[in-house]
C-alpha atoms as one frame of an Amber mdcrd trajectory, in Angstrom:
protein
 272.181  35.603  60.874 272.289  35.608  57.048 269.896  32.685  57.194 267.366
  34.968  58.882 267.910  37.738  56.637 266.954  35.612  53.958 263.967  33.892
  55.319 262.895  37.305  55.963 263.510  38.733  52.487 261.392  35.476  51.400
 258.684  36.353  53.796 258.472  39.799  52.181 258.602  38.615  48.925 255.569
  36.156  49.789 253.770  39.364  51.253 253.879  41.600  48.599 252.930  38.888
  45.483 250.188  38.004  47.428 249.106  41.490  47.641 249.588  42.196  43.858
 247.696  38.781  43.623 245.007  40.529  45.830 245.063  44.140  43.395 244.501
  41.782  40.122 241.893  39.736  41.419 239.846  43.015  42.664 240.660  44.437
  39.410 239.143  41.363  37.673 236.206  41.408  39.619 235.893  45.112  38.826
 235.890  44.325  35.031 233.287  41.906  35.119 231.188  44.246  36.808 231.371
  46.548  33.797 230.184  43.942  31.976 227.050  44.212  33.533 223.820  44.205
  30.791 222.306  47.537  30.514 218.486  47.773  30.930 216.946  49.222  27.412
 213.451  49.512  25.925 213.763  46.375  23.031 210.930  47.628  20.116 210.572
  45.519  16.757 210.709  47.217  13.561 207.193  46.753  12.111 205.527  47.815
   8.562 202.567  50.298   8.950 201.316  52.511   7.479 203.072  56.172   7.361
 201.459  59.682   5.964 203.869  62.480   5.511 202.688  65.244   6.812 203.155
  69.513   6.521 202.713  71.218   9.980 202.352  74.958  10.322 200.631  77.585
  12.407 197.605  79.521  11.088 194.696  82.211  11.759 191.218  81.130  11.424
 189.211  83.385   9.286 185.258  82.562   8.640 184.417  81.372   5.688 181.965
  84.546   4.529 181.855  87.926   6.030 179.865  90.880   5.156 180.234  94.322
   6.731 176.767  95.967   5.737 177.125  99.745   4.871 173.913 101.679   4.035
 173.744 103.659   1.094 171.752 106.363   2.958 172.400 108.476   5.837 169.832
 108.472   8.073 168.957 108.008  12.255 168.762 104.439  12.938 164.889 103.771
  13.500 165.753 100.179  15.246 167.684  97.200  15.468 165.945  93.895  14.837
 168.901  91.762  15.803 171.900  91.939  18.223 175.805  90.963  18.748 175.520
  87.367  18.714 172.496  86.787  17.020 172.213  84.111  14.612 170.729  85.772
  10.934 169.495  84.166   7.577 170.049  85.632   3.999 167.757  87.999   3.435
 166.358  88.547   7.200 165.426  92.738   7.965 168.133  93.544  10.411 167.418
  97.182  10.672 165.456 100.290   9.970 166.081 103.504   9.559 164.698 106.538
   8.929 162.256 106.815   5.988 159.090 109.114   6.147 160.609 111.430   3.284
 161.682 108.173   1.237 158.059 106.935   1.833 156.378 110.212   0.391 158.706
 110.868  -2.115 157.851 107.077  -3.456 154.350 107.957  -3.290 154.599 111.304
  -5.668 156.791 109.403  -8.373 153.964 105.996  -7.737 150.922 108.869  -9.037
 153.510 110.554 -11.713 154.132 106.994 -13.303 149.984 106.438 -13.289 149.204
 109.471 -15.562 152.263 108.584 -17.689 150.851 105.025 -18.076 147.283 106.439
 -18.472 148.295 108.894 -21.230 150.825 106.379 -23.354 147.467 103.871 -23.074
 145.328 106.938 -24.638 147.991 107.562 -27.339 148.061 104.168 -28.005 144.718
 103.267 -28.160 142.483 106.196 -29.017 144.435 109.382 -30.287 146.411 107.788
 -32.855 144.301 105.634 -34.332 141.419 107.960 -34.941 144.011 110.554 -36.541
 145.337 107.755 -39.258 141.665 107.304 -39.979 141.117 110.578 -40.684 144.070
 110.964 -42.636 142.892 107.848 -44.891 139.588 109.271 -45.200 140.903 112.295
 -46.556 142.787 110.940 -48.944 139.962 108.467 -50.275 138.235 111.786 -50.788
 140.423 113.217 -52.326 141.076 110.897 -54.760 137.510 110.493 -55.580 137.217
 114.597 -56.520 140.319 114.049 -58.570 138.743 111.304 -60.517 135.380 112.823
 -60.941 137.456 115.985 -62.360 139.317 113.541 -64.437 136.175 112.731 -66.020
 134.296 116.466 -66.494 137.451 117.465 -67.976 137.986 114.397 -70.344 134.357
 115.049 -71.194 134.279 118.910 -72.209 137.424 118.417 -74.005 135.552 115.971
 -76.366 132.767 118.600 -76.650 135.451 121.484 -77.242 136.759 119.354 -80.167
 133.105 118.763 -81.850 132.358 122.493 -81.065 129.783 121.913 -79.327 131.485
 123.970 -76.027 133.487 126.836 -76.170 136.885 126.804 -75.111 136.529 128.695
 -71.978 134.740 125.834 -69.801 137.765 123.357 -70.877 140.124 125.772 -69.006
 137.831 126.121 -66.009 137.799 121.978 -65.795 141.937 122.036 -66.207 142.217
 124.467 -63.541 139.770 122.133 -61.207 141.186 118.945 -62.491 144.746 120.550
 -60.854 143.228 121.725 -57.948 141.825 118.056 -57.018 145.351 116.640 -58.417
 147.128 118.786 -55.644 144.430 118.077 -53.100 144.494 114.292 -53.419 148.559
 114.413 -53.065 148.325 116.550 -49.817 145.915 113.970 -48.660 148.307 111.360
 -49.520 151.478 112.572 -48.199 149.741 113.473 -44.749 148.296 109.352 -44.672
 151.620 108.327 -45.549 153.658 110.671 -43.104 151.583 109.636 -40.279 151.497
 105.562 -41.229 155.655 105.969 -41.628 156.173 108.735 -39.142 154.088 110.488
 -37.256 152.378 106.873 -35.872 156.611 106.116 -34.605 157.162 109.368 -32.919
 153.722 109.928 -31.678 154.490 106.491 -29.924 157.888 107.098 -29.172 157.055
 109.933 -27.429 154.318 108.522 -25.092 156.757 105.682 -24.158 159.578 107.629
 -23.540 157.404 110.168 -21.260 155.970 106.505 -19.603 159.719 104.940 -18.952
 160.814 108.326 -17.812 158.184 107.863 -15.040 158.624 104.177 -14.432 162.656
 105.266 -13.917 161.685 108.300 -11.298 159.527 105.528  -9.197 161.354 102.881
  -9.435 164.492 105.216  -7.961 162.306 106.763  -5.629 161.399 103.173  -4.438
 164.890 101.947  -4.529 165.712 104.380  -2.027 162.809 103.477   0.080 164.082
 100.586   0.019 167.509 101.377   1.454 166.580 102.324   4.450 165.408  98.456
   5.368 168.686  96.724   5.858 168.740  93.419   5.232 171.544  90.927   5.453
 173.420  89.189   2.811 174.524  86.210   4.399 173.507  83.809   6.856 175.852
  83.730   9.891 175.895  85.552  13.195 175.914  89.271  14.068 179.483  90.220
  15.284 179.750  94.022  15.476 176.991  96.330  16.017 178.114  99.839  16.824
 175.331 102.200  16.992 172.276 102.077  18.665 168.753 103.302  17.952 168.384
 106.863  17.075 172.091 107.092  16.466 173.179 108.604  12.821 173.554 106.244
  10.696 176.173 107.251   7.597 176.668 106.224   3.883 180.162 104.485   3.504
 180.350 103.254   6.935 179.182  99.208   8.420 176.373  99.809  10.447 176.377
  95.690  10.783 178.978  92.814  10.119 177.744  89.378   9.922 180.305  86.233
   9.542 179.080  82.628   8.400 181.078  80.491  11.196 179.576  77.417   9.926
 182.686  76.704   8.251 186.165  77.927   9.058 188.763  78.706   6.863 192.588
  78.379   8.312 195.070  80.874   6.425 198.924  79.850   6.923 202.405  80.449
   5.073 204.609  77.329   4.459 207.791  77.339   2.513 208.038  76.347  -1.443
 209.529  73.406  -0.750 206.503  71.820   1.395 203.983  73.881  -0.951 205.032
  71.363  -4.071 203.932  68.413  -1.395 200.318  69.619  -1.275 197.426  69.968
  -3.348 193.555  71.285  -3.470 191.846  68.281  -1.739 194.239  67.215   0.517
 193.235  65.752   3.732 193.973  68.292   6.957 192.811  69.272  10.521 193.253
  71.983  12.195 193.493  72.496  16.104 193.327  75.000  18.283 194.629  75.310
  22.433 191.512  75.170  23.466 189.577  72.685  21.259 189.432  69.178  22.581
 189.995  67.324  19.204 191.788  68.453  16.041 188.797  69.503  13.441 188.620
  67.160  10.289 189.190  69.467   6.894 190.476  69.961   3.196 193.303  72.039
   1.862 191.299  74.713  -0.445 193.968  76.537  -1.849 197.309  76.480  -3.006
 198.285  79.769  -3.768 199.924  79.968  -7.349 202.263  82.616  -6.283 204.889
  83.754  -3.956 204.068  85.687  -1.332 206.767  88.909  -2.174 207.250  90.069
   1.597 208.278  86.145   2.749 208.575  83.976  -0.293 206.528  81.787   1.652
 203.628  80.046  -0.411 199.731  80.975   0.989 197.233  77.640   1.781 194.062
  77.703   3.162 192.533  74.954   4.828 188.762  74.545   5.417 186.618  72.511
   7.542 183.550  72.544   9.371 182.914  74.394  13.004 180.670  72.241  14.781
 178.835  74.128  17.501 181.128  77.067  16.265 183.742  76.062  18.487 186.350
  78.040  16.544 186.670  81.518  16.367 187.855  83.977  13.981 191.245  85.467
  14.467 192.429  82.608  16.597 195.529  81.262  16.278 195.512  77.267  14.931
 197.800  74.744  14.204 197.098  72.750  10.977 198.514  69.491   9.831 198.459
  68.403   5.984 198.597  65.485   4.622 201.071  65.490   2.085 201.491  61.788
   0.826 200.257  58.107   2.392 202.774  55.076   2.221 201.657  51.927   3.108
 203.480  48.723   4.184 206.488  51.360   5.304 209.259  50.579   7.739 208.645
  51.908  10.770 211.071  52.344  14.256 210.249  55.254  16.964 212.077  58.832
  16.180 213.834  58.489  19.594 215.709  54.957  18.504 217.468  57.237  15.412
 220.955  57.980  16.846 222.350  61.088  14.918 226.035  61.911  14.238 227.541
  65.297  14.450 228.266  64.608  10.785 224.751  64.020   9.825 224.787  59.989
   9.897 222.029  58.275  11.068 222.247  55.091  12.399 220.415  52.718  15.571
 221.388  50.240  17.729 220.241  46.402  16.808 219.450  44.372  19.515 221.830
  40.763  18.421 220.962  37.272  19.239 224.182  37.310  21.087 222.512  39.747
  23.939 224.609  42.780  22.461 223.739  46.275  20.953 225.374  46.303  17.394
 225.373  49.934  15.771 223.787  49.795  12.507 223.657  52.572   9.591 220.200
  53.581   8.024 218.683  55.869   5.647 215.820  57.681   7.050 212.398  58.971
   5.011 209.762  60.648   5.904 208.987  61.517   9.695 204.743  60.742  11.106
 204.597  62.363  14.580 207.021  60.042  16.512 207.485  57.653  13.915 210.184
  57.169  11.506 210.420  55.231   8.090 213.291  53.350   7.166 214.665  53.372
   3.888 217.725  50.962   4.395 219.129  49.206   6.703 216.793  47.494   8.713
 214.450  44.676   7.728 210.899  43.759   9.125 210.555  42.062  12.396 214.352
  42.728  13.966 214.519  44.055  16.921 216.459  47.386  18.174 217.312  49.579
  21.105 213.723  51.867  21.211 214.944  53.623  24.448 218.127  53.796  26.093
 220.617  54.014  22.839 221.958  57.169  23.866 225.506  57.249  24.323 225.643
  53.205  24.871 228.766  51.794  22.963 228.763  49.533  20.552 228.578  45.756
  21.435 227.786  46.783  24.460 225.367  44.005  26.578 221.922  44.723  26.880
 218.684  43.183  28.811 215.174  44.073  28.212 213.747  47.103  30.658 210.353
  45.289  30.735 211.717  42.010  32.555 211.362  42.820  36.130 214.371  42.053
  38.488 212.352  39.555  40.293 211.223  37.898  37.306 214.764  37.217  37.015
 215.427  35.067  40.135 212.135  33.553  40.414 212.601  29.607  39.039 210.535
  28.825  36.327 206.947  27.218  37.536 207.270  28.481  40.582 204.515  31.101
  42.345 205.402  34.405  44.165 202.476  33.331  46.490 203.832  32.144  49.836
């Protein structure tokens, strides 16, 4: 009896190592199961070339705009153009009223004709004949004082012989005086009207002539108001009255933008503002445009913006078949700096810790994913440079490095699973 009691004891013995034999095996097998490779995208770092880029959004604005406000009130005659029409500098764009303009021109036209007539009579007949005069007098003049000169030199000679009484040499002094004062009235009168008289006589008719020239010319000036004409070329974007309407001074009867060009207005913060400059390379791109629009960073405002502290660029390009619209909202992309020969890995191969430390995941020689520490620069789209860490031509984890541990096995995503157990040289053609 106590020999069966210990055969079975034995027996159970036997039963229950076998079945802890059985656990540790399964367990095993489970094990090398986790060992299984993981598929992953495998990329190799490569040098390219990398631009650093400033991104913001922006409002398109046209590059010139001109709302035309008449200087006249007055009904709107007609309208040469309308919304949408495409205008040249200088084109008539619209009439208005201008009967009273027209006659008023025409009054101050005949006023500045007789001025002109009469300052070419002053100047050319008046005058001249008066200055003649006046020298003609004055050679008289002076020929009665000499020939007085000489009577009374004369009789005073006979007066001291005796041979004429006294009495004629005080009738030739008082002639002789009255030719002396004659002959210096003549005198002063040529001389006040060669210094004088000739300067305000013409100063007079020219004043009275430019006076006139001033009244037409402001007479035609408003004439000439009431033609509206536009400033710029461009296109016709806001028309709000229509013919026969009043038309008033101070308000745009007419705006016209040049669309040719578009200008892109956006804030970006100081910090990417000391990145850019005026010449910079740009596009800009809009939700509805098909490509982004090639263009130039035009200004770099030299100031802070008070309200945002943000830093004002504009960014202008051309608007082929004026595509873009004013007022619509853009997306422009600056280019801030060009490296070439940079290291270069995808952005979604940078693993991130929650204390800021970047690293990726190197695929080994040994068919393992090795974490690796690097030092990021600048960011192109979905590219990333590497500063350190990584050298050209290794290979790491592009896809698939998310939350894989380290040393962990990997395999190559592109190799097919029946690439795998096809033999070499062999054809999947039956």
């Amino acid at each position: 009896m106590k020999n069966e009691r210990l055969k079975l004891s034995r027996t159970i013995l036997v039963t229950a190592l076998s079945a802890l034999f059985a656990i540790l095996a399964g367990c095993s097998g489970n094990a090398k199961e986790t060992e299984t490779a993981v598929p992953v995208q495998i990329v190799q770092v490569e040098k390219t070339t990398l631009q650093q880029k400033v991104t913001a959004d922006a409002v398109l604005f046209p590059i010139a705009q001109s709302a035309i406000v008449p200087k006249i009130s007055a009904p709107v005659q007609k309208f040469l153009v309308n919304r949408g029409s495409h205008v040249r500098q200088g084109q008539l764009l619209a009439v208005l009223e201008n009967r009273d303009l027209a006659a008023a021109a025409q009054e101050n036209k005949g006023a500045y004709d007789q001025a002109e007539a009469t300052y070419t009579a002053t100047t050319a007949a008046d005058l001249p004949q008066e200055i003649q005069k006046a020298q003609l007098d004055s050679q008289a003049a002076k020929q009665a004082l000499d020939a007085q000169q000489k009577i009374f030199d004369s009789r005073q000679e006979l007066v001291r012989q005796g041979a004429l009484p006294r009495k004629e040499l005080d009738q030739s002094a008082v002639d002789l005086t009255n030719a002396r004062n004659q002959y210096e009235l003549a005198k002063r009168h040529q001389d006040s009207l060669n210094a004088i008289g000739a300067q305000q006589t013409l100063k007079s008719a020219k004043g009275q002539l430019e006076s006139a020239q001033g009244k037409f010319q402001g007479a035609t000036a408003q004439l000439g108001y009431s033609e509206i004409k536009s400033p710029i070329s461009g296109v016709i974007t806001d028309r709000p009255l229509y013919p026969g309407e009043m038309a008033s001074a101070g308000t745009p009867l007419l705006t016209v933008m040049d669309i040719s060009r578009i200008v892109a207005r956006t804030h970006i913060p100081q910090t990417e503002a000391v990145l850019l400059k005026v010449g910079d390379n740009a596009s800009i791109a809009t939700s509805g445009s098909e490509q982004p629009i090639h263009a130039k960073v035009s200004l770099v405002s030299p100031a802070l913006d008070p309200n945002s502290t943000t830093v004002e660029v504009w960014v202008k390009g051309k608007n082929p078949h004026e595509q873009l619209r004013p007022g619509t909202s853009a997306q422009v992309s600056m280019v801030a700096r060009t490296l070439p020969d940079a290291l270069v890995i995808p952005a979604q191969a940078l693993l991130t810790a929650p204390d800021g430390t970047t690293s990726v995941m190197v695929a080994g020689t040994d068919g393992k994913a090795h974490l690796r520490p690097v030092k990021i620069g600048i960011r192109d789209g979905d590219k990333l440079q590497v500063v350190e860490g990584l050298q050209a031509g290794e290979k790491i984890v592009g896809t698939g490095a998310y939350g894989l541990p380290d040393n962990s096995p990997i395999t190559s995503a592109d190799t097919k699973p029946e690439d795998k157990n096809q033999p070499e040289g062999s054809s999947q053609k039956e």
